[in-house]
C-alpha positions, 0 to 999 in steps of 0.5 A, a space after each residue: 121474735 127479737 130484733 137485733 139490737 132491740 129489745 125484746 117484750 117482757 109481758 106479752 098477751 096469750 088472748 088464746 090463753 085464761 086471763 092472758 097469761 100462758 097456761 102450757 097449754 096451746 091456745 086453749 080458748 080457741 075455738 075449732 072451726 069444723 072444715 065441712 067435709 068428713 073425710 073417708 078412705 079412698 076406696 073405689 066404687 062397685 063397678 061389677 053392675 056396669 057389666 052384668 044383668 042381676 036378677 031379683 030374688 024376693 019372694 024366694 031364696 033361689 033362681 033357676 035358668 033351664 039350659 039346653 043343648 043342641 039339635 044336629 042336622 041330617 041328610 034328607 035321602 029319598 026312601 029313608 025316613 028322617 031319625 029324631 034328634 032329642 034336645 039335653 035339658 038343664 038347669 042352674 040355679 043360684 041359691 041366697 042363704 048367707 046375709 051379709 051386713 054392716 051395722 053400727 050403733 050410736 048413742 042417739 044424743 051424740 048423734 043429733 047434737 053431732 055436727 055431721 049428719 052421722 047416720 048420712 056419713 056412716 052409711 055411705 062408708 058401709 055401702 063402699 064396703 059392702 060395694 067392695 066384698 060384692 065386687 070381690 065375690 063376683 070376680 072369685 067366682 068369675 075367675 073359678 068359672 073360667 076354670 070349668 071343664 064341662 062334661 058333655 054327653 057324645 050321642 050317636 049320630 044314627 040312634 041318637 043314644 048316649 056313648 059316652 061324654 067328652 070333657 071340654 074346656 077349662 082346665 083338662 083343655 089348658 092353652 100354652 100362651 104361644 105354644 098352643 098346647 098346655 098342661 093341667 093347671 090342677 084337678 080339672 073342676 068339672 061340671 055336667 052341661 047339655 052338648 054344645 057347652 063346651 066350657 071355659 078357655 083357660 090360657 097358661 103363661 108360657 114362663 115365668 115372670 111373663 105376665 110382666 111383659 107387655 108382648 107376652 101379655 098381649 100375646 096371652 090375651 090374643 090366645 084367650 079371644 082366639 080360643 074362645 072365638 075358635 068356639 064359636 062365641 061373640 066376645 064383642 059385649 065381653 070385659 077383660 078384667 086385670 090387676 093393676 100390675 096387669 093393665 099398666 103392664 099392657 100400658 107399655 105395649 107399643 101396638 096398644 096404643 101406637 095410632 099406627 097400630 091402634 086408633 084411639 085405643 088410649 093415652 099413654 099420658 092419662 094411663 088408659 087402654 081402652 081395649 085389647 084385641 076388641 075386647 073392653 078392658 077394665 082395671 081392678 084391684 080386687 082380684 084375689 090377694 096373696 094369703 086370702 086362701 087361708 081365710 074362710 069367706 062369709 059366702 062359703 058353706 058346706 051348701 055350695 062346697 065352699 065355693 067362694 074361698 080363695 085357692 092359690 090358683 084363684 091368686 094367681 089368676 092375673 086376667 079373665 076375660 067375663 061374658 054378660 051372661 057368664 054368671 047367674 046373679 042376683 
């Protein structure tokens, strides 16, 4: 630094250089003084288990829940002796035969002559990664379960024998968002299922670029509560999950979040709807992504039909609406 007028310090002190004297080097006798914190990626926690029961699987690879349909009702008439209804068995199941993992190696000196504890510090950033690959995995297979179309058995109401089956749901029964009427999304993903199973609701935008409008949208989520309600099913414990383009798309709904339309359903200000037509909603980014249909998941293999890989119609889901019990997990 120099003064106007003043003259400047011709043999200035380095004391953060060898003998005072500048080396090139900056302050090469400084110590560094560790700031106590070892920063991480900013990555969000698991948050599927809020929503779901898991079931523990020790002493076995596989868990089975049996299914069953229902029993019709009859008229009771004098003289006529009442027919049998039987009752369609199955069951589902879920398998564990992929085992997926982080590991690291370290060099055991460095590691204890380390300032951190390294061990504590790596494993929280593998336990954030392997919270992540779970969350993404449930959603896939969320989203593919919505696209179920369950083939059920038709029975006639005298002789109880089997006629035939019906299709329901899920892609061969697609709503049109405001039409009511759709068209299949693709090749119908059909599953056998005792009678009452009547599948998934799947909800078809009207036009394009509507999942960018907050009316639209809105309407899309009414149609899909409508329509599996019209089923008869409680959606009260159900979560509407949806991307973040989604929900701050629905941050702009007027009726959301108007306390003429909506009381205390959100805050504009802290960007946060707390519900859509009843239903909890829940912001997520890890829906499936563009180009994730050309990888193979660690989950997928020729057991399960490659189930877990992503397919453009998995990319392009933008909101599902999950149940409790929508989905075996453990």
């Amino acid at each position: 630094m120099s003064i106007i007028n003043k003259a400047v310090a011709q043999a200035q002190t380095r004391p953060g250089h060898q003998s005072g004297i500048d080396t090139g080097n900056i302050n090469p006798l400084f110590v560094e003084e560790y700031g106590g914190e070892v920063e991480k990626r900013f990555l969000k926690a698991s948050f599927m288990r809020q929503f779901f029961q898991f079931k523990s699987v020790r002493g076995t690879d596989t868990i089975t829940n049996d299914r069953m349909g229902f029993s019709s009702l009859q008229k009771v008439a004098r003289g006529v002796r009442p027919h049998d209804n039987s009752v369609t068995f199955d069951n589902i199941s879920i398998k564990v035969d992929t085992i997926v993992l982080a590991r690291t190696n370290s060099f055991l000196l460095e590691e204890f002559q380390s300032h951190i504890d390294v061990r504590k510090e790596v494993g929280v950033e593998h336990g954030r990664e392997i919270g992540k690959f779970f969350d993404e995995a449930f959603l896939v297979q969320g989203i593919k379960a919505a696209q179920i179309t369950n083939r059920t058995p038709v029975k006639d109401p005298v002789t109880d024998a089997i006629t035939g089956h019906e299709d329901l749901g899920g892609w061969s029964k697609v709503i049109k968002a405001g039409a009511g009427g759709g068209t299949p999304l693709a090749t119908p993903v059909v599953r056998t299922a005792p009678e009452g199973f009547q599948g998934a609701t799947t909800v078809q935008l009207g036009a394009a670029k509507d999942e960018n409008d907050p009316v639209a949208l809105e309407f899309a989520i009414q149609d899909l509560c409508q329509g599996i309600e019209e089923k008869d099913v409680d959606i009260a414990e159900a979560v509407i999950l949806l991307r973040p383009a989604q929900y701050y798309v629905l941050l702009r709904n007027d009726k959301l979040m108007d306390r003429d339309f909506s009381t205390a359903n959100g805050d504009y200000a802290s960007g946060t709807v707390l519900k859509a037509n009843g239903v909890r909603v829940q912001v997520t980014n890890r829906f499936p992504k563009q180009g994730d249909e050309s990888k193979t998941h660690y989950l997928s293999n020729a057991g399960n039909n490659n189930s877990y890989d992503v397919t453009l119609a998995d990319v392009n889901c933008a909101a599902v609406l999950l149940m409790p019990k929508a989905l075996l997990a453990g």
